[in-house]
VEXFI-944643 format. One record per residue (C-alpha): residue in one letter; y negated, x negated, z. Coordinates in pm, whole numbers, padded with zeros to 5 digits, always signed. Layout:
# VEXFI-944643
AYXZ...
# end
This chain:
# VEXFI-944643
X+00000+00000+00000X-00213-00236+00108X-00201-00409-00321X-00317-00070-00429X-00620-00031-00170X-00769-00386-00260X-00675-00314-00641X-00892-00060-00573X-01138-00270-00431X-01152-00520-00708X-01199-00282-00957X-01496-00151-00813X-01648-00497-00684X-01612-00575-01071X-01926-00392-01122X-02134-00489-00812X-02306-00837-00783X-02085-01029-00540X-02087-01330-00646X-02061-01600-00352X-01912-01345-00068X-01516-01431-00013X-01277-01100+00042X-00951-01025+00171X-00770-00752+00310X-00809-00661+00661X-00606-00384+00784X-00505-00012+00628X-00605+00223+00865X-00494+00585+00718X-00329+00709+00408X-00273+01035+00234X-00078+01120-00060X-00101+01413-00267X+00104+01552-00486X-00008+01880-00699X+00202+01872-01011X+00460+01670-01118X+00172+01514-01354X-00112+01511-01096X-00058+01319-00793X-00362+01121-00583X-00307+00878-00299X-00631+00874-00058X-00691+00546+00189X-00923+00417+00463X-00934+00039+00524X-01106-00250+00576X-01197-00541+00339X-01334-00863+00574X-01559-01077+00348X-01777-01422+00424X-02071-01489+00241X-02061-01867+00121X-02361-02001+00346X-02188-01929+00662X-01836-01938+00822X-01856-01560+01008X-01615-01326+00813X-01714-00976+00877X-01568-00592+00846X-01631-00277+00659X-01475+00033+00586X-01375+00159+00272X-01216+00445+00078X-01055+00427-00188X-00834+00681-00426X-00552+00590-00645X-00490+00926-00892X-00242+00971-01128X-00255+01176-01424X+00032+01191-01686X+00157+00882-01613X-00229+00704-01660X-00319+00555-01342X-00730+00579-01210X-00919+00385-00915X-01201+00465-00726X-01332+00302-00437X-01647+00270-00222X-01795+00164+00158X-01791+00457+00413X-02079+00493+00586X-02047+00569+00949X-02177+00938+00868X-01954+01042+00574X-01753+01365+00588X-01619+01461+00244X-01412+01682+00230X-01020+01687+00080X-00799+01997+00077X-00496+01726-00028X-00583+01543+00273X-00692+01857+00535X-00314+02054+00421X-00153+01816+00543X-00319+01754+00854X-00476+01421+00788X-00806+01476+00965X-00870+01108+01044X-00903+00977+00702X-01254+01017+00593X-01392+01067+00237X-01733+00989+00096X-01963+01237+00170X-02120+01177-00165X-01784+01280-00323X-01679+01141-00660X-01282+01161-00599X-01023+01435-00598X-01047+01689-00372X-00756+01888-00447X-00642+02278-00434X-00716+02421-00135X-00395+02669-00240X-00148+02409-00262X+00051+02379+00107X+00335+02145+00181X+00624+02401+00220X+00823+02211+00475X+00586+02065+00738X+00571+02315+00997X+00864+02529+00882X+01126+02538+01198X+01404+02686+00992X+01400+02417+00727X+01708+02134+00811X+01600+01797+00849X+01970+01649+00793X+02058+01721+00451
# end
């Protein structure tokens, strides 16, 4: 998981100026994955990417988010820096109870079908040994 968040992350970094700042992955703190149609599935993330600017020797943390969707086979990558205030929301992510992973409030990624429940997460009568 934690290739796919900082693919992510280099994809995105591709188009900002950060040229002289070292990164690596830090640590993935929450994951979601989504699955609406046998050709539409998204995988949501929180983690951190530590980085070190070149004139000094402090590496330090942010959070990001980032989404890995795929559509027909094609896969997609979006990721950006949470701010301490974002609250996007994610039907995907809220059906299936994953209230701790937060989404940009500026939005951008999918959201999801607020119709579409996971039929066997809180159904007693369904048999966990096969």
């Amino acid at each position: 998981m934690s290739e796919e968040c900082f693919l992510a992350f280099t994809k995105s970094a591709e188009n900002t100026h950060s040229e002289g700042i070292e990164h690596k992955f830090g640590e993935l703190r929450s994951q979601c994955l989504s699955v609406e149609a046998h050709n539409k599935i998204f995988h949501h993330y929180n983690f951190t990417i530590e980085e070190k600017h070149e004139i000094c020797d402090v590496w330090t943390s942010k959070v990001y988010f980032a989404e890995v969707k795929q559509v027909s086979g094609v896969k997609s990558y979006l990721c950006c820096m949470l701010e301490p205030d974002d609250q996007g929301h994610c039907h995907g992510c809220k059906n299936q109870d994953m209230y701790e992973l937060k989404h940009p409030s500026r939005g951008g990624y999918e959201e999801g079908d607020a119709g579409i429940h996971w039929p066997f997460m809180d159904d007693p009568d369904y048999d966990h040994t096969y």
